[in-house]
C-alpha positions, 0 to 999 in steps of 0.5 A: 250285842244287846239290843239295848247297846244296838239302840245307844248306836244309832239314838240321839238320846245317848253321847259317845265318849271314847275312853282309854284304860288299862285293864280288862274292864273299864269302870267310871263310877260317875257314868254309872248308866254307861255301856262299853263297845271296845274299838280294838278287835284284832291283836295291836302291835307290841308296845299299845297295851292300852284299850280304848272303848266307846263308852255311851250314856244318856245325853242328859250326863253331859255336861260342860264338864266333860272335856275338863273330867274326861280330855279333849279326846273324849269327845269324837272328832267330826272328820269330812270328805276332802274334795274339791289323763292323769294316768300317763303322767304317773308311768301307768301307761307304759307299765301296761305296755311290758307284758310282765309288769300289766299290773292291773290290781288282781288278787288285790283288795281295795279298802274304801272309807267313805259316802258308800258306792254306786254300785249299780254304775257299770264301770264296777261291773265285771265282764260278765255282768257281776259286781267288783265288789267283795262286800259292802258294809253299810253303817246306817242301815240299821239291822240286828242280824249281825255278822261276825266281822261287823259292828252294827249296820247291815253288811251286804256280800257279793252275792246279794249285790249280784242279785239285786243287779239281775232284779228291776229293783235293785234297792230294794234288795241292797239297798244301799245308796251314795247320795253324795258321790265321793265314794263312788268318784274314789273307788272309780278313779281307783278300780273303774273299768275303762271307758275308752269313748270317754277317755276314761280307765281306772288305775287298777280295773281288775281289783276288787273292793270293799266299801264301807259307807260310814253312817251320819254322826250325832246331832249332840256332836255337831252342836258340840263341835259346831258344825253346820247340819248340812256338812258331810261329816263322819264320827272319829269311832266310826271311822275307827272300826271300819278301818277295823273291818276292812283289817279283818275282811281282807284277813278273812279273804286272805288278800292284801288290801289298799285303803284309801282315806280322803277324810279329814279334819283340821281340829287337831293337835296336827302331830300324828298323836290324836287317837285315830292318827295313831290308830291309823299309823299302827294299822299301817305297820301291818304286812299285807296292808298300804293306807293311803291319806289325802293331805287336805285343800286348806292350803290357800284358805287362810284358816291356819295362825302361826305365832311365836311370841317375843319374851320381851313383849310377851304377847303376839296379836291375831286377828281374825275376820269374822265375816256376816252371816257366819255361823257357830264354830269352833277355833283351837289353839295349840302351844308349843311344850314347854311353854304355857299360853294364855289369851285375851279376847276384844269383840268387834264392837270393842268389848274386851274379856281379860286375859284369862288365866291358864288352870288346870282343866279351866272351863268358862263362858265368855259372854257380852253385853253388846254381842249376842255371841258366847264363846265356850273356853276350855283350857287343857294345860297337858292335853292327853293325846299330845302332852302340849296346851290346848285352848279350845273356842267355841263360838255362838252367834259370832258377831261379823267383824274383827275380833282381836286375840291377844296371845301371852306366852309364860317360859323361858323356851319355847313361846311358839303356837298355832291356832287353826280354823275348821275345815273346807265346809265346816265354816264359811270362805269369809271367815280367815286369819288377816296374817294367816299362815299356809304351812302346817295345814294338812289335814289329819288324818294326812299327819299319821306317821305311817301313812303314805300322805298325798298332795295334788299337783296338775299333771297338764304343766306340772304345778302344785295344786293351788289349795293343797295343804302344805307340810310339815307336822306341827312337830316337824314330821315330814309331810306329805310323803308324794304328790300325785294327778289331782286337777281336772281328773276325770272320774264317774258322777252319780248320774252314770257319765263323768265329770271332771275333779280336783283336790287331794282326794283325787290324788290320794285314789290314784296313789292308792291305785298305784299302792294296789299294783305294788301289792299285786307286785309284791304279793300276789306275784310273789316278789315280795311277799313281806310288804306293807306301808313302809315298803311301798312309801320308801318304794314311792320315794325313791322312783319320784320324780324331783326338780333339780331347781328345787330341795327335797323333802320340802313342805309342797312337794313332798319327796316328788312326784309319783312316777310307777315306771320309775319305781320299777326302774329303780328296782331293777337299777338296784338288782 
């Protein structure tokens, strides 16, 4: 890597683009002072031929253009953290107690995605004082001494995270840090040690991690997307390559890894096509792998429309609230094949945009003559990633109040669509639908196909948590796949004690936890040496824990309750 290329990483002066090709070397002569980085390092699974780059240019090349020149999936999507005795409740406990089956997680890799590690906090500390943690790739600390398997940033191994612990100082030899705690609180209730005064344990104490903490996105992309400058948000490529990362650190290693996402998003095609849902669903497929996604908090936030439109009406209305004070974001509908959706648009105040016909690649601005707000409107007739439509709004200045949107639907099949707000943190509780929706609002990356998904249920009276999301794909894939321990869940804070948490992002760290004893199991013990995801989602399933009262698979629940002692139950039931 060049130095010139190392700048266009980090400087807010160049636009990442993710592009795919075909051949060997990509060429777009309207981008003529373009350079290329390739998100696929390690050989892709048969069958996904095609490339795909990270093409940067000068931020001046942009241009309103450039979904309409180059597709929605150009333009990196912003993903955010999911958050909001657990362990007796999925079978850990009595699991412990059988002498053959003490899976405590050695020999096994854990794969952390996310704000970084603290990891100064004892609870990563091996007994004899040295670090759990295998290596730590920081993202944004920039450094031009590379290693072979890192792509920017600065990677610290074990060795120096043992010598900044012996030093008073230790940041100033790794200096490394979490400033927001979700990594920590995930890589804690996943292999923390236990801390019996505090009631604490992690699922699998004696495993070992490796952390990425992924670097802050570019401000051309929170103004694109709309997303306010104190959200923690990452970029869909860099995410991209850390998954690629870990892939070859735990090749290099020659351990199995599980890796656990809690990121997401809502502004998505919500079917598992997007470029990092598939990207995610391929590396699931690999052996010696499990990828664990959190299935989101959006369920009772009343951001998610669903319409399906009456030919003899030919329209169906959506009102949405904007509340004071709101501000910018973005809003996406998507519609379903084959039919083809248009949209009018009425202010609070009573101004009125005409419906807007639907052309191939049509990109406008709606302004108004008593609003101060402008909204940004690109049509994809056949967006790329998924084959449907796709209307992407992006509102400026939105003014408070109930705005109107009149839906027109064109075909003689079907005239269903969905429309989805942003995230938890990306807008505000006082924006929402007035007939929202609460199905179909898991986050992506939680509609990868392979991916084990994981939903959160209260382990104290065995209820679903109120704001998970609920299934299933906008395609009807079933999701999520298992609920696991999610509410009032004890893990470590930044200030070294703990705190009590709540939200799939707890839930998807004890499944991971509990994908890392399969894979001690399996793998490291010898009983089945060809796992991967596939293996331990079905293995999962079939020892849950299901209400006879209720029908499963369902768009709550999943296939049940993730009970370990049940998995290995069923195992020997079956032998």
């Amino acid at each position: 890597m060049t130095a010139e290329e190392a700048k266009r990483i980090y400087s807010n002066e160049f636009a990442d683009l993710i592009v795919e090709y075909a051949g060997n070397e990509p060429s777009f002569k309207q981008y003529p002072n373009a350079t290329f980085q390739s998100l696929v390092h390690t050989e892709p699974a048969e069958g996904h031929g095609h490339v795909t780059y990270v093409m940067r240019i000068p931020i001046n090349e942009l241009s309103n253009q450039t979904i309409s020149q180059l597709g929605y999936t150009a333009m990196p999507a912003l993903l955010g953290i999911i958050s909001e005795s657990a362990v007796e409740a999925s079978g850990i406990t009595r699991i412990r107690t059988i002498p053959k089956l003490n899976l405590r997680g050695e020999g096994v890799l854990i794969g952390i995605v996310d704000t970084g590690i603290d990891y100064t906090n004892p609870i990563f500390l091996k007994a004899d004082g040295t670090t759990k943690i295998s290596v730590l790739w920081d993202q944004a600390i920039y450094g031009e001494d590379y290693q072979s398997n890192t792509f920017y940033g600065t990677e610290y191994t074990g060795e120096q995270i043992n010598q900044a612990l012996k030093s008073p100082n230790p940041y100033a030899i790794v200096p490394s840090r979490d400033e927001n705690g979700h990594g920590t609180m995930l890589a804690g209730i996943i292999a923390g040690n236990e801390v019996p005064e505090q009631g604490f344990t992690g699922i699998v104490p004696d495993a070992e991690l490796v952390v990425v903490k992924l670097k802050p996105p570019k401000q051309y992309l929170r103004d694109f997307w709309k997303v306010p400058d104190n959200a923690v948000c990452f970029q869909e490529n860099d995410i991209s390559l850390a998954l690629e990362y870990l892939e070859l650190t735990a090749n290099r290693l020659g351990k199995p890894m599980a890796i656990c996402l809690a990121l997401g998003t809502s502004l998505d095609s919500h079917d598992s096509k997007s470029y990092l849902s598939r990207w995610v669903s391929i590396r699931a497929e690999n052996y010696n792998f499990s990828i664990q996604t959190a299935a989101g908090n959006e369920g009772s936030a009343k951001r998610h429309f669903f319409g399906s439109i009456n030919p003899s009406k030919g329209f169906e209305t959506v009102e949405l609230k904007v509340g004071e004070n709101e501000g910018d974001f973005s809003m996406e509908l998507w519609g379903d094949s084959p039919g083809l959706f248009s949209m009018d648009i009425k202010t609070p105040s009573g101004e009125y945009i005409p419906r807007i016909i639907p052309k191939i690649n049509e990109a406008r601005l709606a302004s108004f003559i008593f609003e101060q707000t402008k909204i940004n409107i690109d049509y994809q007739i056949v967006e790329s990633g998924s084959g449907d439509q796709l209307i992407l709004l992006r509102f400026t200045k939105p003014a408070p109040g109930i705005w109107v949107f009149r839906v027109y639907g064109k075909g003689d099949l079907s005239l269903s669509f969905h429309i989805w707000l942003p995230m938890e943190g990306f807008i505000s509780n006082d924006t929402y639908f007035l007939r929202p929706d609460p199905n179909t609002t898991l986050l992506s990356l939680g509609n990868s196909t392979e991916a084990i998904t994981v939903t959160a249920y209260n382990h104290e009276d065995r209820s679903l948590y109120l704001n998970a999301s609920k299934g299933y794909t906008r395609t009807g894939v079933i999701k999520p796949d298992i609920a696991a321990p999610g509410v009032n869940i004890l893990s470590p804070d930044l200030s070294h004690g703990f705190a009590a948490v709540s939200g799939t992002s707890p839930a998807v760290a004890h499944t991971s936890g509990v994908a890392a004893m399969l894979l001690e199991w399996g793998i490291v013990k010898g009983n089945f040496p060809s796992m991967k995801t596939a293996d331990i989602k079905i293995l999962m399933i079939r020892g849950a824990n299901r209400a006879p009262e209720l029908v499963y698979p369902n768009k709550e629940w999943g296939y049940g309750i993730l009970d370990v002692y049940n998995i290995f139950n069923s195992l020997r039931e079956g032998l």
